[in-house]
C-alpha positions as CSV (number, residue, x, y, z in Angstrom):
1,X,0.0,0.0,0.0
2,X,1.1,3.5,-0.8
3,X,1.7,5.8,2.5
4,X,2.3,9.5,2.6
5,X,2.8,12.1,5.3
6,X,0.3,13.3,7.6
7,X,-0.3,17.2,7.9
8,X,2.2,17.8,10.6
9,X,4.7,16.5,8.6
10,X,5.5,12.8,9.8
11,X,5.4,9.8,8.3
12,X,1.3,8.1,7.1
13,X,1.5,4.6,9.0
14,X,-0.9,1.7,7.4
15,X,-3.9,1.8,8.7
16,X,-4.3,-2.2,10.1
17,X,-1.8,-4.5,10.9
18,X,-1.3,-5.7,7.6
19,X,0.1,-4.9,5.0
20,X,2.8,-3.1,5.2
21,X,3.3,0.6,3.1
22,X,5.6,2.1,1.0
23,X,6.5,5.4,1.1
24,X,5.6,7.0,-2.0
25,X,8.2,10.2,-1.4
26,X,10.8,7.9,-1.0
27,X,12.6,5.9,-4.4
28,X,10.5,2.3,-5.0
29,X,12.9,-0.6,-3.8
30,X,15.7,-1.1,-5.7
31,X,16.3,2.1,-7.5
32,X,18.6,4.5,-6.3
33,X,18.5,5.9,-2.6
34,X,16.9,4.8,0.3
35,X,13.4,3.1,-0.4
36,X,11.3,3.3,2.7
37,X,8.6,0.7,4.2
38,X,6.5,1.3,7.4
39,X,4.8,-1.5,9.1
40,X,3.1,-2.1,12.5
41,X,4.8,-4.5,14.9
42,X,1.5,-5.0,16.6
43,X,-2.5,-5.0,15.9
44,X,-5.6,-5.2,18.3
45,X,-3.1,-7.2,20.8
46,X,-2.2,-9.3,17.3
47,X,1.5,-9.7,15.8
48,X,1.6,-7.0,12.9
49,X,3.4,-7.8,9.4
50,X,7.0,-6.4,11.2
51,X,6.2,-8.7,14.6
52,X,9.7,-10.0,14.0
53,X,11.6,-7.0,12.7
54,X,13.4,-6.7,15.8
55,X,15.0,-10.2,15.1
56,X,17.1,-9.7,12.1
57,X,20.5,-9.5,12.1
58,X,23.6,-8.5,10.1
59,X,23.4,-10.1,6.8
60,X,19.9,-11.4,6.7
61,X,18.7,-11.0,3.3
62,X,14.9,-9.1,2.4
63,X,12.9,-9.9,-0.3
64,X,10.7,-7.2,-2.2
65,X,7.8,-8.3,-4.5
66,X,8.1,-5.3,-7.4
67,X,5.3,-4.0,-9.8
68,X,7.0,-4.8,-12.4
69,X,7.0,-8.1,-11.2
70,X,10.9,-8.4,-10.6
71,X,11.7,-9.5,-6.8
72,X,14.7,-7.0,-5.0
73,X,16.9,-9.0,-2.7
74,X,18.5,-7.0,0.0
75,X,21.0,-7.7,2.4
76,X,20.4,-6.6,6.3
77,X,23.5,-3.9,7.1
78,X,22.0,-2.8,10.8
79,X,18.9,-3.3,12.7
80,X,19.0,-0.9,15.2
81,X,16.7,1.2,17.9
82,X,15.9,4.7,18.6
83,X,13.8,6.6,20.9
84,X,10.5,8.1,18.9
85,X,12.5,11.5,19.9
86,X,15.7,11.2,18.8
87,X,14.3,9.5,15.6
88,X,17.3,9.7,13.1
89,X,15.8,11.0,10.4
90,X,18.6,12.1,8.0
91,X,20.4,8.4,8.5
92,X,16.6,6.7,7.1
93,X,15.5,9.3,4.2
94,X,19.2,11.1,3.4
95,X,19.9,10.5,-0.4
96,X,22.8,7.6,-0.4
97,X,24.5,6.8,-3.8
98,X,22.8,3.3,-4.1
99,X,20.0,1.4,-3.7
100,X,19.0,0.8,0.0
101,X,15.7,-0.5,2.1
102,X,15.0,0.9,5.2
103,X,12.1,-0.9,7.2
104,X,10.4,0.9,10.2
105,X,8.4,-0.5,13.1
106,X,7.7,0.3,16.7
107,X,9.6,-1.0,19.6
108,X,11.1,-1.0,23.0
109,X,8.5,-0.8,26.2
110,X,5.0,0.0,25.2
111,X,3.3,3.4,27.4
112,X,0.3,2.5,28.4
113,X,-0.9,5.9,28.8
114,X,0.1,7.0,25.3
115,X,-0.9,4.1,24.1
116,X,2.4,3.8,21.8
117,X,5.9,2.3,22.0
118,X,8.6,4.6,23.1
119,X,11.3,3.8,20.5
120,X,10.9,2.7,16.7
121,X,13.2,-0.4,14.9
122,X,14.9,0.7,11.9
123,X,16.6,-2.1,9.3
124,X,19.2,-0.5,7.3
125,X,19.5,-2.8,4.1
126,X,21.8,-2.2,0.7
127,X,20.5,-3.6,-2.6
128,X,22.4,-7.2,-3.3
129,X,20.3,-7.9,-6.5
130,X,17.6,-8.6,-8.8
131,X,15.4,-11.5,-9.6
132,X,13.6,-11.0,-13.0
133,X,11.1,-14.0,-12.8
């Protein structure tokens, strides 16, 4: 699903748990610069598409269904956590000379009384290839 930005300027989260959303301001995965992909971690007390974000590591690879039918494989640089305040937002939309994926979920300890998580996971991924079929 496509996702935008909300009025005050952040980032449109998918509405449900699934699917997850692509940022439509950001390059589509596997062209050049960072393509960006937002996805709950949680639904209606449910794992969301990113449930188990948290748990890759280092060299993992992604796989991205394309339009055009072609399949992006990505390779896992980082997977890394950051406060919902000190969100690092040059590091995950900054233009970078190649094709990257960054995926974005909540984390860390959940406030009840926001009802939120206090800290958001971030993947940092590079391009390793393309599958045509």
């Amino acid at each position: 699903m496509d996702l935008g930005l909300l009025e005050d300027g952040s980032l449109e989260v998918p509405p449900e748990g699934f699917p997850a959303g692509w940022y439509t301001g950001a390059p589509t995965p596997g062209s050049l610069g960072p393509a960006i992909i937002a996805g709950h971690v949680d639904w209606a007390g449910a794992p969301g598409v990113f449930f188990a974000l948290r748990d890759l590591t280092a060299g993992d690879t992604i796989t991205v269904d394309r339009e055009d039918g072609t399949t992006a494989l990505f390779r896992v640089g980082s997977v890394q956590q950051f406060p919902k305040d000190a969100f690092p937002t040059d590091a995950v939309y900054a233009d970078i000379d190649h094709a990257g994926l960054r995926l974005i979920t909540c984390g860390g300890s959940f406030d009840a009384d926001a009802r939120s998580y206090r800290d958001n996971i971030v993947v940092f991924a590079d391009l390793a290839g393309v599958d045509p079929t």
